[in-house]
Biopython code that builds the backbone (N, CA, C, O; Angstrom):
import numpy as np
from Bio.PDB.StructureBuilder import StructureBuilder

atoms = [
    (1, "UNK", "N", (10.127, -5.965, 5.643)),
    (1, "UNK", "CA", (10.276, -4.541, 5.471)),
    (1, "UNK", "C", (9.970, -3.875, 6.802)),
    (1, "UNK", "O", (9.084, -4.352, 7.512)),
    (2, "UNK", "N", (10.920, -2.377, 7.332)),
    (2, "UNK", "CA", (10.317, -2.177, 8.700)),
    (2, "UNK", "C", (9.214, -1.372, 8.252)),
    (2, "UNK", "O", (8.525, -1.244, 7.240)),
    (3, "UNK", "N", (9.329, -0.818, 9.552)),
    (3, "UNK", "CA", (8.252, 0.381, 9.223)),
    (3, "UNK", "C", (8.781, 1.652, 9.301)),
    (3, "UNK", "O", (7.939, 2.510, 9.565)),
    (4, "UNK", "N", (9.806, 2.006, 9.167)),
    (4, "UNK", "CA", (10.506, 3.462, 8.331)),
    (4, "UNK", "C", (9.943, 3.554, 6.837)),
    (4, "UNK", "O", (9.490, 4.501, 6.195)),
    (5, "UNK", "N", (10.154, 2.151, 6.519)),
    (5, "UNK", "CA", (9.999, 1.955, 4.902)),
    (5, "UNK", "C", (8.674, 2.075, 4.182)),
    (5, "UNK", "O", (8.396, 2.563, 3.087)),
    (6, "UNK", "N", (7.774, 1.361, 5.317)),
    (6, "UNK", "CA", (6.463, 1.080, 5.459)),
    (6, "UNK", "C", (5.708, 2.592, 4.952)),
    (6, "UNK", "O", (5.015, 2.770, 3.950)),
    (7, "UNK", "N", (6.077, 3.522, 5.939)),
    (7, "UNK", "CA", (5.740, 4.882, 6.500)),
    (7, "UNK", "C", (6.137, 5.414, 5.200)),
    (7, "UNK", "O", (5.222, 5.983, 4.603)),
    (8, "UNK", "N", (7.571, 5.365, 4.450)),
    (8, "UNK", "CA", (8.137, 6.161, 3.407)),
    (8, "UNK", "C", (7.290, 5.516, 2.262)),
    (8, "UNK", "O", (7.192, 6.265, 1.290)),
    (9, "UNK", "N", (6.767, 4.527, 2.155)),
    (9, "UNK", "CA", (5.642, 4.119, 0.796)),
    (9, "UNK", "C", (4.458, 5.080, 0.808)),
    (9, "UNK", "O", (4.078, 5.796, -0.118)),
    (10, "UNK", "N", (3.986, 4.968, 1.939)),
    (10, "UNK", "CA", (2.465, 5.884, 1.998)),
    (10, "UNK", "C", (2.662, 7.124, 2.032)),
    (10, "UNK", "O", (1.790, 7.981, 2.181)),
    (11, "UNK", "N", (4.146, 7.348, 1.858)),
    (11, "UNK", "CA", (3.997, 9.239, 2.184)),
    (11, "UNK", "C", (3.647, 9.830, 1.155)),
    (11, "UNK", "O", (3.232, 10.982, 1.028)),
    (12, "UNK", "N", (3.838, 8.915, 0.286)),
    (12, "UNK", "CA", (3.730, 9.445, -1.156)),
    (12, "UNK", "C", (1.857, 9.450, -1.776)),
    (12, "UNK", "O", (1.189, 8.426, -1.919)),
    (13, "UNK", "N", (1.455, 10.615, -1.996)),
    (13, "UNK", "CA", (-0.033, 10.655, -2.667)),
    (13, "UNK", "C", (0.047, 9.832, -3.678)),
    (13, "UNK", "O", (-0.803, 8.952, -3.537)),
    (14, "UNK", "N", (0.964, 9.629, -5.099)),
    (14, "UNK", "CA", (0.129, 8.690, -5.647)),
    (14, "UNK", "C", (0.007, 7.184, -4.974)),
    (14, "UNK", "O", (-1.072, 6.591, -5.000)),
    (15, "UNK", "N", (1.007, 6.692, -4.462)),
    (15, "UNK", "CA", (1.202, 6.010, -3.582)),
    (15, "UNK", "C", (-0.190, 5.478, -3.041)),
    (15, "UNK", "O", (-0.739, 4.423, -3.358)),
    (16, "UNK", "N", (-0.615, 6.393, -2.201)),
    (16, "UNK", "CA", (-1.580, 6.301, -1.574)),
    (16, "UNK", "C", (-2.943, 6.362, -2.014)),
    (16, "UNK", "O", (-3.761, 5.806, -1.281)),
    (17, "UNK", "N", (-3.420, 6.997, -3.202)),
    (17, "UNK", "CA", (-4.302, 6.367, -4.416)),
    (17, "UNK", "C", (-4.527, 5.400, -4.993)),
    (17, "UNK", "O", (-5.624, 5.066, -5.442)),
    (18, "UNK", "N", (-3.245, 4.657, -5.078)),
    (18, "UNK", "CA", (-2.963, 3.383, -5.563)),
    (18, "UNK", "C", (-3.949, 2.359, -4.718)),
    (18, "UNK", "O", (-4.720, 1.416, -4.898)),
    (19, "UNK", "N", (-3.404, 3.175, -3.687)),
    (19, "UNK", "CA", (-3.671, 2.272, -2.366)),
    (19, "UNK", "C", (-5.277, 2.023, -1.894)),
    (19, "UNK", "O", (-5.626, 0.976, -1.348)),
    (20, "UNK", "N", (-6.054, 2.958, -2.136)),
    (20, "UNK", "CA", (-7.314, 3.781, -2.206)),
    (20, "UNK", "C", (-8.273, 2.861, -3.297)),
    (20, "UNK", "O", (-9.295, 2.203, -3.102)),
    (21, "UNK", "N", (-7.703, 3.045, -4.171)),
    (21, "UNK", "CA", (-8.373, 1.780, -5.557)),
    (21, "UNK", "C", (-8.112, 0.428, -4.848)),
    (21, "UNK", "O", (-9.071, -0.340, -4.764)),
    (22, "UNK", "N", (-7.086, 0.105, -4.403)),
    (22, "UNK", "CA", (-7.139, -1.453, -4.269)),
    (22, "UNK", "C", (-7.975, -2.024, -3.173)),
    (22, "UNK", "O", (-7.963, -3.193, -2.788)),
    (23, "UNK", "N", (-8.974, -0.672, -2.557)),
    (23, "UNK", "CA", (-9.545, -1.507, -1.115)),
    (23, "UNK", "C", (-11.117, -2.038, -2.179)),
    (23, "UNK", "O", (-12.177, -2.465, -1.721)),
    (24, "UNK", "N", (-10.887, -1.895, -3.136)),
    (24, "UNK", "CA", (-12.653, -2.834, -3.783)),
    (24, "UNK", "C", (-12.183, -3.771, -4.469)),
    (24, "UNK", "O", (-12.927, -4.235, -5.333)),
    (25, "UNK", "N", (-10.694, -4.397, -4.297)),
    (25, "UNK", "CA", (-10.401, -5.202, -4.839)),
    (25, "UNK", "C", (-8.666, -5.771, -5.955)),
    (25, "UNK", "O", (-7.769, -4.957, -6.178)),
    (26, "UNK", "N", (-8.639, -6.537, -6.214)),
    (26, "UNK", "CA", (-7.359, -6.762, -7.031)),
    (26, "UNK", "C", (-7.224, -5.449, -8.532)),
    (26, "UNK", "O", (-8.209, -4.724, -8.673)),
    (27, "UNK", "N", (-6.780, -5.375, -8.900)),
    (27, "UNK", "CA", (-6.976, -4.731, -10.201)),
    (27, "UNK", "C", (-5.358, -5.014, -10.819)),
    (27, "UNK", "O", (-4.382, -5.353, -10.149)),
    (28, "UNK", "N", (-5.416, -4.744, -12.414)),
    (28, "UNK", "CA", (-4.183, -5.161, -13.548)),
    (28, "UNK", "C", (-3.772, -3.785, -13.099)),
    (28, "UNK", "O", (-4.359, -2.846, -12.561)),
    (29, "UNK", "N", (-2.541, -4.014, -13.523)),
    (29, "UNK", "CA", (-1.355, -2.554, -13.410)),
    (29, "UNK", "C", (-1.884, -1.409, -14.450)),
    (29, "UNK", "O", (-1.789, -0.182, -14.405)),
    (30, "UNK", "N", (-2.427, -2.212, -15.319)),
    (30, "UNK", "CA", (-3.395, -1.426, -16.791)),
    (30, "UNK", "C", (-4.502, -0.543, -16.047)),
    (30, "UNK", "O", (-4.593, 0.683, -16.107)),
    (31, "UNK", "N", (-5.279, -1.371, -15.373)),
    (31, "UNK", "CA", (-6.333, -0.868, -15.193)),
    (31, "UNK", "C", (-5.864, 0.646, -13.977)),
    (31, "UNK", "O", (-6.319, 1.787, -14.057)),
    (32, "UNK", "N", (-4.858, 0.127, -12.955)),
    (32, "UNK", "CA", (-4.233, 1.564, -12.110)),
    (32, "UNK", "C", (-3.797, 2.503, -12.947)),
    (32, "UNK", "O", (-4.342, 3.604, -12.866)),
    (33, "UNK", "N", (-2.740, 2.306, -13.923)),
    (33, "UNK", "CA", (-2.258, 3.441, -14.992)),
    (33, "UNK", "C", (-3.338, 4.085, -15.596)),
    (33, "UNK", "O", (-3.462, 5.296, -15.413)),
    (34, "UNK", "N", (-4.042, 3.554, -16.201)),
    (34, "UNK", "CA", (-5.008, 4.177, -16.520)),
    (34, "UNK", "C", (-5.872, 5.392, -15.640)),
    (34, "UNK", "O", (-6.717, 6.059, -16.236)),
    (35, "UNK", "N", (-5.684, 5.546, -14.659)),
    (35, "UNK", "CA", (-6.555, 6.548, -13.636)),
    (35, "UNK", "C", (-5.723, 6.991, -13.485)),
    (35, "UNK", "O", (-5.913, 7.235, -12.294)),
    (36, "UNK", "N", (-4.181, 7.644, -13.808)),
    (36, "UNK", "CA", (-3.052, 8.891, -13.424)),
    (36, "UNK", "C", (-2.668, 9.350, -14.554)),
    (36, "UNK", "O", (-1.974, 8.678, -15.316)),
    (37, "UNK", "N", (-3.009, 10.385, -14.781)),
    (37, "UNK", "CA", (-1.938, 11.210, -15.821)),
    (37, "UNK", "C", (-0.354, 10.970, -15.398)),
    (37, "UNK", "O", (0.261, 11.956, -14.992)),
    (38, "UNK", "N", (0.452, 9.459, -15.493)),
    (38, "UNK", "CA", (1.312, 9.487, -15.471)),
    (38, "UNK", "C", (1.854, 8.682, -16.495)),
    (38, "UNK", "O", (0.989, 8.018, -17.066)),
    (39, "UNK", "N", (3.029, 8.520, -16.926)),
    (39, "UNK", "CA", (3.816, 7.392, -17.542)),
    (39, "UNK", "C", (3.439, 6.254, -17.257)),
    (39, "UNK", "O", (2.778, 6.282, -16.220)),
    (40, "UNK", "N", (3.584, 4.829, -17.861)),
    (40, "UNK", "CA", (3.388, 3.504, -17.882)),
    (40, "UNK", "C", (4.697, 3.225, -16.452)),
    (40, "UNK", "O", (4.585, 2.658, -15.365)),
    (41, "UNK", "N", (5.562, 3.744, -16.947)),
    (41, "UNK", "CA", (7.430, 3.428, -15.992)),
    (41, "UNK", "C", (7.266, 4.421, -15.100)),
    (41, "UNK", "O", (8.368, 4.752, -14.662)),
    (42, "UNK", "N", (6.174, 5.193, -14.524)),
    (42, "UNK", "CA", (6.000, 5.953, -13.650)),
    (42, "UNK", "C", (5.209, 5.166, -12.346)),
    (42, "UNK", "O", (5.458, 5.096, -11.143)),
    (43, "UNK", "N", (4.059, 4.578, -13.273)),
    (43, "UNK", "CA", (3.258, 3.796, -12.005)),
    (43, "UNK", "C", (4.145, 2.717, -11.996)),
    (43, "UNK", "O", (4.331, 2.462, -10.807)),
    (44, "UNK", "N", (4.876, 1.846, -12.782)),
    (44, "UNK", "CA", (5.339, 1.107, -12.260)),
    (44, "UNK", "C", (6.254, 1.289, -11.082)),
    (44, "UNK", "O", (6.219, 0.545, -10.102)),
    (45, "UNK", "N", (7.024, 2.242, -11.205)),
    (45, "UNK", "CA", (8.119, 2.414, -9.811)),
    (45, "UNK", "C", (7.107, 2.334, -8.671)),
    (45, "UNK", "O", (7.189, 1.495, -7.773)),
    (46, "UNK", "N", (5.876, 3.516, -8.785)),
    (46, "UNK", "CA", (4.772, 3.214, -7.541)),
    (46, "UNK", "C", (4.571, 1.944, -6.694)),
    (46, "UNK", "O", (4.619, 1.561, -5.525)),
    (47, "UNK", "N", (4.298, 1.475, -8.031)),
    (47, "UNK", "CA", (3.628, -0.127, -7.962)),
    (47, "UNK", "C", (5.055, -0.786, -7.100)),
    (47, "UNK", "O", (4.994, -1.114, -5.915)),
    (48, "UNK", "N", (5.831, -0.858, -7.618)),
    (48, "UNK", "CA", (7.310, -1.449, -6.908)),
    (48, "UNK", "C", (7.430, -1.281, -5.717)),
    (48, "UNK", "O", (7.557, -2.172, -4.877)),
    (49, "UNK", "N", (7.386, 0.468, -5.440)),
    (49, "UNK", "CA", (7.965, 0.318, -4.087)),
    (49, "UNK", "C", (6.530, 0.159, -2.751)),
    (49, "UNK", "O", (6.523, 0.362, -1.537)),
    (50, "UNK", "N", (5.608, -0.230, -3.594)),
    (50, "UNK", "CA", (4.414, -0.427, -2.859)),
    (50, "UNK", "C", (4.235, -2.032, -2.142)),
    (50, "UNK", "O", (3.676, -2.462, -1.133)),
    (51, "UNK", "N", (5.179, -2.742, -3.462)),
    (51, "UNK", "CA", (5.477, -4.367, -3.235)),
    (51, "UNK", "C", (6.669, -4.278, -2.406)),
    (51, "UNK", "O", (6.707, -5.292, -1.709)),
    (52, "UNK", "N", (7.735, -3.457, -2.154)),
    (52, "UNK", "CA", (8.623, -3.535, -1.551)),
    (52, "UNK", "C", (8.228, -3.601, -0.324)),
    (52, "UNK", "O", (8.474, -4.538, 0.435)),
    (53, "UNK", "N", (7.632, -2.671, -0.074)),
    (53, "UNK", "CA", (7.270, -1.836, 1.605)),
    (53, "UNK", "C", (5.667, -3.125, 1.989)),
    (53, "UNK", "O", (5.027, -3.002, 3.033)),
    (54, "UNK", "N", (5.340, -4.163, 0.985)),
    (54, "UNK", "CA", (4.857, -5.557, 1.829)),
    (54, "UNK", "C", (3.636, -5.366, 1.974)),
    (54, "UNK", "O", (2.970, -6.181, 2.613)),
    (55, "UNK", "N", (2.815, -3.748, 1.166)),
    (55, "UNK", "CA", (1.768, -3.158, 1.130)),
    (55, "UNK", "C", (0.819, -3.894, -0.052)),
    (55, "UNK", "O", (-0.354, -4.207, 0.154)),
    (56, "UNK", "N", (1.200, -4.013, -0.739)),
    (56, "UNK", "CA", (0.281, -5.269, -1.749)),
    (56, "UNK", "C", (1.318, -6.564, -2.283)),
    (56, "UNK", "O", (2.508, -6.848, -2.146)),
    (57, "UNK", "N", (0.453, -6.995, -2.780)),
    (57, "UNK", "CA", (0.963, -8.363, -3.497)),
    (57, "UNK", "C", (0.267, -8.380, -4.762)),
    (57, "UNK", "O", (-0.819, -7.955, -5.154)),
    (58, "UNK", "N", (1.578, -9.227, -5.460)),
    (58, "UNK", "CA", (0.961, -9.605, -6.944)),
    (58, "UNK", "C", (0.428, -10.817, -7.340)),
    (58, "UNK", "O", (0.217, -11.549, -6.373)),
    (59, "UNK", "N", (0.229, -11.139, -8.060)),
    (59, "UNK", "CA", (-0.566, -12.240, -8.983)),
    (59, "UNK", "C", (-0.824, -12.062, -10.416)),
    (59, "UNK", "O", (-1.473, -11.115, -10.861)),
    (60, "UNK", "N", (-0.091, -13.369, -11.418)),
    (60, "UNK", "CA", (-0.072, -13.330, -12.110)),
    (60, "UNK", "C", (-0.963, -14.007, -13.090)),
    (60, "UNK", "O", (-1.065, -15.207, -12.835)),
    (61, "UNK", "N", (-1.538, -13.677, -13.975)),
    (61, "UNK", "CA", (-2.456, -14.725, -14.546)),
    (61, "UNK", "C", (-2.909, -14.079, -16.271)),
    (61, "UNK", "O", (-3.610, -13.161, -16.697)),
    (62, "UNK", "N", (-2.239, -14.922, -16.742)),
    (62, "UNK", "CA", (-1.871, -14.952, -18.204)),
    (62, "UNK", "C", (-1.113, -13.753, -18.482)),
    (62, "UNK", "O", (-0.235, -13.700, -17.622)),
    (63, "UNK", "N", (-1.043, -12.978, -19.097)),
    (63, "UNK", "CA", (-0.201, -11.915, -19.609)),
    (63, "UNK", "C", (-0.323, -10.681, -18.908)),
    (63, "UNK", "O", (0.151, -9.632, -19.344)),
    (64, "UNK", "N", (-1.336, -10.837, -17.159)),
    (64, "UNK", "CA", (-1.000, -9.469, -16.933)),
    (64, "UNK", "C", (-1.222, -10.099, -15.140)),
    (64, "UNK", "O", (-1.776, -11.152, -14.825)),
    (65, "UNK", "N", (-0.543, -8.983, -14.114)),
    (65, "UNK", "CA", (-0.436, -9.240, -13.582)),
    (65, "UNK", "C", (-1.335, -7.803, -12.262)),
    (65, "UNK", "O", (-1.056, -6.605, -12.229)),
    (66, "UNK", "N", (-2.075, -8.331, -11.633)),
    (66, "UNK", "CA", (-2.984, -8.130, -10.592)),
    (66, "UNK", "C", (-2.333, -7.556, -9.467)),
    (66, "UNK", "O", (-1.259, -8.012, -9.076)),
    (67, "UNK", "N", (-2.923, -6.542, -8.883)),
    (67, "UNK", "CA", (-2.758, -6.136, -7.526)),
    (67, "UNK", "C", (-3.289, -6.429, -6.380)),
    (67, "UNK", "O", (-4.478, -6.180, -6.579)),
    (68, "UNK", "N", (-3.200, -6.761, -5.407)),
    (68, "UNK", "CA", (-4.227, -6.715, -3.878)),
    (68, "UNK", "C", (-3.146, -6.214, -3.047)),
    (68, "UNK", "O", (-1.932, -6.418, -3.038)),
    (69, "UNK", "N", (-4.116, -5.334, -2.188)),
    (69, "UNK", "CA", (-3.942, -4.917, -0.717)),
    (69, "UNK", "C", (-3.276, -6.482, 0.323)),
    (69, "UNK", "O", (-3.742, -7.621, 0.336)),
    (70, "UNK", "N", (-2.182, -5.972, 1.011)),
    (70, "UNK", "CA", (-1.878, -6.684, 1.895)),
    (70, "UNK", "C", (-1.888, -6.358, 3.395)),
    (70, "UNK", "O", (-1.060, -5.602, 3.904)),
    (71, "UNK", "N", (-3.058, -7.087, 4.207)),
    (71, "UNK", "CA", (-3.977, -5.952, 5.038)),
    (71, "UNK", "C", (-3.264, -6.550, 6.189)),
    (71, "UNK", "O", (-3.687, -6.120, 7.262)),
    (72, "UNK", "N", (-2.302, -7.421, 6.283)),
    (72, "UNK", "CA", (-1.965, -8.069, 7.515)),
    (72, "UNK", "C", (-0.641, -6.538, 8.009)),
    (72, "UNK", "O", (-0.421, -6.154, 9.157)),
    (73, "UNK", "N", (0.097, -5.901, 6.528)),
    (73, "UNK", "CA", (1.051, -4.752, 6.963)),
    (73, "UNK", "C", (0.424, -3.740, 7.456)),
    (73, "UNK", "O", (0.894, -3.043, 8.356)),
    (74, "UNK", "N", (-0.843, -3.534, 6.851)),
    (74, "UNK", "CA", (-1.802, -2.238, 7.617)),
    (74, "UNK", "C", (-2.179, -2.425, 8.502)),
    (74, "UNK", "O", (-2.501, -1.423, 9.140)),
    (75, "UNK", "N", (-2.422, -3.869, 9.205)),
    (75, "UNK", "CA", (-2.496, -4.374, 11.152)),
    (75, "UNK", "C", (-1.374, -3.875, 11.733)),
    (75, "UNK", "O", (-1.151, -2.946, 12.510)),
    (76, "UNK", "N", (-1.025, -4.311, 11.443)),
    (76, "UNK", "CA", (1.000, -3.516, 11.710)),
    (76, "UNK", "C", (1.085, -2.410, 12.443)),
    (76, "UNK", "O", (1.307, -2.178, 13.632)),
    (77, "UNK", "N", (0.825, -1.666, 11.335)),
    (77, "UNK", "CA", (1.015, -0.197, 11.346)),
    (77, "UNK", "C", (0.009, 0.507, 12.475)),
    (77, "UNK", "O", (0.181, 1.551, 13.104)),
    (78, "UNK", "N", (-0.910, -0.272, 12.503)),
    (78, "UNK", "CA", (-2.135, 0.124, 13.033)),
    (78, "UNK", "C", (-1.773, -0.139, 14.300)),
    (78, "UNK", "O", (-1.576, 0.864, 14.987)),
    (79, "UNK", "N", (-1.629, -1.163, 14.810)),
    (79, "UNK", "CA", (-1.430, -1.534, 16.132)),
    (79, "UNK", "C", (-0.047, -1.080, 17.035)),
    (79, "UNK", "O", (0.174, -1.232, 18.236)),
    (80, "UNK", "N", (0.953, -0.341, 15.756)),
    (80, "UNK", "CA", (2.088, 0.203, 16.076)),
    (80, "UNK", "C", (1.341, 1.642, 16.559)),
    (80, "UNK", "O", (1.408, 1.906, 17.760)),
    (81, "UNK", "N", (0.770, 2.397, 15.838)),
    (81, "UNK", "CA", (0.060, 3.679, 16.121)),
    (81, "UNK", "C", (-0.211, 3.830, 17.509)),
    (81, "UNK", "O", (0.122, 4.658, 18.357)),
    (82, "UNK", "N", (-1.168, 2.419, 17.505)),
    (82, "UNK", "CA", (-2.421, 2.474, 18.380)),
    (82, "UNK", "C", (-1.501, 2.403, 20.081)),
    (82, "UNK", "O", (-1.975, 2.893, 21.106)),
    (83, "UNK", "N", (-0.275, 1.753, 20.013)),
    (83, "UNK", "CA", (0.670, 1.188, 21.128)),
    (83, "UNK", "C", (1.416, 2.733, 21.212)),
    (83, "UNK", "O", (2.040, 2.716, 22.273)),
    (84, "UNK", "N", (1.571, 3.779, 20.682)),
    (84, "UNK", "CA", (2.167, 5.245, 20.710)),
    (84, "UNK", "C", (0.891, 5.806, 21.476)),
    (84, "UNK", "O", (1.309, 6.935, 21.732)),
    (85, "UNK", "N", (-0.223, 5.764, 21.940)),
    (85, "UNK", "CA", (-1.283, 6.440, 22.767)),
    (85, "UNK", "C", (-1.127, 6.400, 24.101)),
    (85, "UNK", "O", (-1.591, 7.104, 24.998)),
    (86, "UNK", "N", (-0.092, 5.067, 24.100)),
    (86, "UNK", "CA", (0.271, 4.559, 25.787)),
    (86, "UNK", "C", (-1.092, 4.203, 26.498)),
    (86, "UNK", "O", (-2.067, 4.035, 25.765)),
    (87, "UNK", "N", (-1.262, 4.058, 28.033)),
    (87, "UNK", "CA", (-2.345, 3.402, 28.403)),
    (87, "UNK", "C", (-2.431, 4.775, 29.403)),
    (87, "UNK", "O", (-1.600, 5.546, 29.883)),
    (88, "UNK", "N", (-3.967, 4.634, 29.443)),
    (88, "UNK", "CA", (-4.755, 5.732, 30.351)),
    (88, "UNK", "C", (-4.165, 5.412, 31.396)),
    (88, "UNK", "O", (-3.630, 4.306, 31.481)),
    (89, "UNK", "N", (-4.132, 6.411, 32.529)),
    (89, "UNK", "CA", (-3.405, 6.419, 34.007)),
    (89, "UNK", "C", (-5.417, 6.023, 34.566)),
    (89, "UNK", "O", (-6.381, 6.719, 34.247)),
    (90, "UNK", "N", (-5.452, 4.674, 35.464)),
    (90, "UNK", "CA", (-6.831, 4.426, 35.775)),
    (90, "UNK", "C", (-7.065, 5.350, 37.277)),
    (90, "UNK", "O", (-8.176, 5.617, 37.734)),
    (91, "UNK", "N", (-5.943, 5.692, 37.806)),
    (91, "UNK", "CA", (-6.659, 6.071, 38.682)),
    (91, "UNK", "C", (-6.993, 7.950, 38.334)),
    (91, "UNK", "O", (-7.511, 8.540, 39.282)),
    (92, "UNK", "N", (-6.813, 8.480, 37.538)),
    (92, "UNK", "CA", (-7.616, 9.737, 36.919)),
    (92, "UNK", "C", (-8.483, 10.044, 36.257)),
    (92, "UNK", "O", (-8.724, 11.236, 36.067)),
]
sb = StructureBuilder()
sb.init_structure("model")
sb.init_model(0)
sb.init_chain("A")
sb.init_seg("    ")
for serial, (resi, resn, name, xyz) in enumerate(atoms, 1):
    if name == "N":
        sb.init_residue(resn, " ", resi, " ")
    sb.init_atom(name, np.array(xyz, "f"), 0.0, 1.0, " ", f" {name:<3s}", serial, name[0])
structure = sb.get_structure()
């Protein structure tokens, strides 16, 4: 996934809540729906284009299936940022 796509996942607030819960850990799609006044087929699209854009991963285990943060795309992003500051001029 690039990072146009990357960028267009997080623009989104719930998106980014989602995202917010998963830094203490994995959690069921149950347990995220549950914290939005939204539809069941609402967080799921979230959830989707959150797996699309390479931002978490799933795991499945018995009848429900788990979220985690995928922190190697947020190095990414980070080090893409961090390379837009350019380098100090040393002799000023």
């Amino acid at each position: 996934m690039g990072m146009s796509e990357t960028l267009k996942a997080i623009s989104d607030p719930v998106r980014r809540d989602i995202l917010e819960m998963l830094k203490t850990g994995k959690k069921s799609a149950g347990e995220i729906a549950e914290k939005f006044n939204l539809t069941g087929a609402t967080v799921s699209y979230h959830l989707s284009q959150l797996k699309k854009a390479d931002l978490i991963a799933e795991s499945k285990y018995k009848n429900f299936i788990y979220y985690e943060l995928n922190a190697s795309v947020f190095e990414e992003v980070l080090t893409w940022i961090y390379s837009l500051g350019g380098k100090k001029d040393e002799e000023n």
